[in-house]
C-alpha positions in Angstrom: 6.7 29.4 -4.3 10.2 29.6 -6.6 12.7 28.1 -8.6 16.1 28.1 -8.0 18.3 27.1 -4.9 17.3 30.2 -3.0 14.1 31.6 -1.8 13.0 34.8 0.6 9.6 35.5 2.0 9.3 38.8 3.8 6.8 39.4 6.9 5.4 43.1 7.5 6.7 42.5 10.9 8.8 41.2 13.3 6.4 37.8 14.1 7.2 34.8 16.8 7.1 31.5 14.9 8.9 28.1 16.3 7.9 25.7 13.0 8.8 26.0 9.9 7.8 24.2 7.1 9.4 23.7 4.0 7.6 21.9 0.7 9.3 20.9 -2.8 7.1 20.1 -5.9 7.9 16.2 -6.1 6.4 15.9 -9.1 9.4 17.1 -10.7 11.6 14.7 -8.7 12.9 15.1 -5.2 15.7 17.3 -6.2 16.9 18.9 -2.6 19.6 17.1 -0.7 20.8 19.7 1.6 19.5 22.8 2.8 18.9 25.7 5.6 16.1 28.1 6.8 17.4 31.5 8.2 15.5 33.8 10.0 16.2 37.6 10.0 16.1 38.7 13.3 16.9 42.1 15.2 20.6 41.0 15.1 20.6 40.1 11.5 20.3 36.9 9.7 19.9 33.8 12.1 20.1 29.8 11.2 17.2 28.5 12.3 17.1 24.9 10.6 18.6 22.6 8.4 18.2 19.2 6.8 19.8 16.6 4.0 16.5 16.4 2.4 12.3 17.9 1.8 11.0 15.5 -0.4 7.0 16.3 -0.2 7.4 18.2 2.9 9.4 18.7 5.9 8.2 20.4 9.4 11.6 21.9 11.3 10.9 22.6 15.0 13.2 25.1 17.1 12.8 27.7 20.0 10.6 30.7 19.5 12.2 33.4 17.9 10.5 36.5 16.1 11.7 37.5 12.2 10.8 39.4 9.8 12.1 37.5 7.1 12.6 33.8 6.2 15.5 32.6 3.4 15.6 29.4 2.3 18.9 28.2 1.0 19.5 25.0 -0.8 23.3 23.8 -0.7 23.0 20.7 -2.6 20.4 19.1 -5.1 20.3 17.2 -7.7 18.4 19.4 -10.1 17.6 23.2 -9.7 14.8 22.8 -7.2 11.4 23.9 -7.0 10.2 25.3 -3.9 6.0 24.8 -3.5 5.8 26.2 -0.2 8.1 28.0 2.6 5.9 28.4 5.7 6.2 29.2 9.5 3.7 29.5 12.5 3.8 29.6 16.1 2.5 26.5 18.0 4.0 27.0 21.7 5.2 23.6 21.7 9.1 22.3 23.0 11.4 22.2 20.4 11.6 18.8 18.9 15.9 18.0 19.0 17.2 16.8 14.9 20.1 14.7 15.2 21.5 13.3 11.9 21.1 9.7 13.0 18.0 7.5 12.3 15.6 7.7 15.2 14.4 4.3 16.3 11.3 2.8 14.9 8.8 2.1 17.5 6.3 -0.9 17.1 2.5 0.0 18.0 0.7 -2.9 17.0 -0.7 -5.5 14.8 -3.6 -4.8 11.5 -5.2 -7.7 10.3 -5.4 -6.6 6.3 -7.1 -8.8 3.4 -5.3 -8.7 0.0 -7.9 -7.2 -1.8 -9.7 -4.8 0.8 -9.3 -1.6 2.5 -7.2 -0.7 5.7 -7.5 1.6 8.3 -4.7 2.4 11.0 -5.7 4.9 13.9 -2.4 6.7 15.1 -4.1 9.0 17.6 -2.5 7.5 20.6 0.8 7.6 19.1 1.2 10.9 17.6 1.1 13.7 20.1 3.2 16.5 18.8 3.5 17.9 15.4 5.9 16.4 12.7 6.5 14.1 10.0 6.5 10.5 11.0 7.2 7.7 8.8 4.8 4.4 9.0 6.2 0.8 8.2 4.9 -2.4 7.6 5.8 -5.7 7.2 3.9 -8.5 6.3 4.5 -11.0 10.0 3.9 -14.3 8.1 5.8 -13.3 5.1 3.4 -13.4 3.0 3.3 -11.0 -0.1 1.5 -8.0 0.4 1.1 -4.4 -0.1 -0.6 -1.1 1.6 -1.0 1.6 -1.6 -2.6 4.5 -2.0 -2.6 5.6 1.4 -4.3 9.0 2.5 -4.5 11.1 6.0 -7.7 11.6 8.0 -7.6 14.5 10.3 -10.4 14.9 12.7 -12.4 13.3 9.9 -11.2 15.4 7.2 -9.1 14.0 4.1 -5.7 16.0 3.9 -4.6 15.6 0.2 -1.0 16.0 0.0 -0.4 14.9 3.6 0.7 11.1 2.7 3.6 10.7 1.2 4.3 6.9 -0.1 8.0 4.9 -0.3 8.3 2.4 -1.9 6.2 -0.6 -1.2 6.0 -0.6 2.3 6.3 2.7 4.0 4.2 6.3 4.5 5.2 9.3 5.1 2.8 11.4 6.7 3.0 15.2 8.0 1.2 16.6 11.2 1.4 20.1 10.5 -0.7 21.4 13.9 -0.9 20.0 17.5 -2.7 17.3 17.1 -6.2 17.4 19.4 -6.1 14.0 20.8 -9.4 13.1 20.2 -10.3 9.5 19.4 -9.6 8.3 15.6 -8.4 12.4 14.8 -5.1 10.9 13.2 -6.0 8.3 10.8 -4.0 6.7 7.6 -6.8 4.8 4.9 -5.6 3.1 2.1 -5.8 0.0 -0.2 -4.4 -3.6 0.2 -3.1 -6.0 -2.5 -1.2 -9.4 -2.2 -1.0 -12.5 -3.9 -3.5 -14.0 -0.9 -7.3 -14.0 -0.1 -7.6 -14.7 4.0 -6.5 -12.3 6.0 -3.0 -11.3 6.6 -1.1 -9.6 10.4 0.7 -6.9 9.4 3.2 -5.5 12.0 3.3 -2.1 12.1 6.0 0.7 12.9 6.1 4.3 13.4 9.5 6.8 13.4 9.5 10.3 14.2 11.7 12.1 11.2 
C-alpha cells in the first residue's frame, strides 16, 4: 500500500506471474485516470500493463514473464492517489487482449425481481476466466426499479470488497482466480427497490472489462 503517483514492491526473486492486480482506496475518491505496471526483468524494466482507470480494483492479464520487481506508475489522476494493493500471481491462463474500445455487452437472460425483495443472479456459466466484468440491468417493462447493495458469492463464500456498484443500475465485480465451474460458484446477491409490488423482468447484461 502507498500514497503518491508511484509505487515499487520488490520480490526476493525472479518469480513467473501473468496477472496483475492493481487496487485504489475508493473511499477517498476514484482518483487514477491513467496508469502502467512495469516488471523488472533480466533485461531491465519491462511494461507489462496499462489502463485509463482502477477504480476499486482492476485485474491486467498478459504473457508469463518472471520479475523481481513490480512499479506502479500513475500518469494522470485527479488527486494524488492512494494505492491499497499492488498484487501479481501466476494462473497459467491465455492472456486476455485490452483494446481501448468498449467490449460488447452480452445478454444472458431474464430475473424476475419484486420491488421490495431480494435477488439472486448465478453467473457460473458465463464467467470462465478471471477478470472484472461489469453486470447491467434494465428494467424490460420500464418500470422503476433498482438492484442495491449487491455482494459476490464465491463457491458459497461472501467476498467483501469484490462488488463494486455504479450508479443505479450496474455492478462491478472482480474474479480474481480461475473460476472452478462448479454449479452456483459465481453468484451476485443483493436488494431490490421500485416504486411496484408484483414482480418485475429484469434483462440482464454482462461485459468483460
Amino acid at each position: 500500500a502507498g500514497k503518491g503517483p508511484r509505487l515499487e514492491v520488490q520480490l526476493k526473486t525472479f518469480t513467473p506471474i501473468d496477472h496483475i492486480v492493481v487496487q485504489e482506496d475508493i473511499v477517498f475518491g476514484e482518483r487514477i485516470r491513467a496508469c502502467q505496471v512495469e516488471g523488472l526483468t533480466n533485461k531491465g524494466w519491462q511494461i507489462l500493463a496499462s489502463g485509463s482507470s482502477v477504480g476499486n480494483k482492476r485485474i491486467h492479464s498478459f504473457a508469463k514473464v518472471r520479475v523481481k520487481a513490480l512499479r506502479l506508475t500513475c500518469t494522470k489522476y485527479a488527486a494524488p492517489p492512494i494505492i491499497e494493493k499492488l498484487e501479481a500471481f501466476f494462473a497459467n491462463t491465455p492472456p486476455i487482449a485490452e483494446t481501448a474500445e468498449a467490449k460488447p455487452r452480452k445478454r444472458i437472460g431474464n430475473l424476475m425481481v419484486q420491488a421490495a425483495g431480494t435477488f439472486t443472479i448465478d453467473l457460473t456459466p458465463h464467467i470462465l476466466q478471471a477478470g472484472q466484468y461489469a453486470i447491467h440491468w434494465v428494467s424490460a417493462t420500464g418500470e422503476a426499479i433498482t438492484l442495491q447493495g449487491c455482494e459476490l458469492y464465491l463457491d458459497g463464500v461472501k467476498t467483501p470488497g469484490f462488488a463494486t456498484m455504479q450508479g443505479t443500475n450496474e455492478c462491478r465485480i472482480n474474479i480474481t482466480g480461475h473460476p472452478s465451474g462448479a454449479p452456483n460458484s459465481i453468484q451476485l446477491r443483493g436488494d431490490a427497490k421500485g416504486h411496484v409490488s408484483a414482480k418485475v423482468p429484469v434483462q440482464l447484461f454482462l461485459q468483460k472489462l
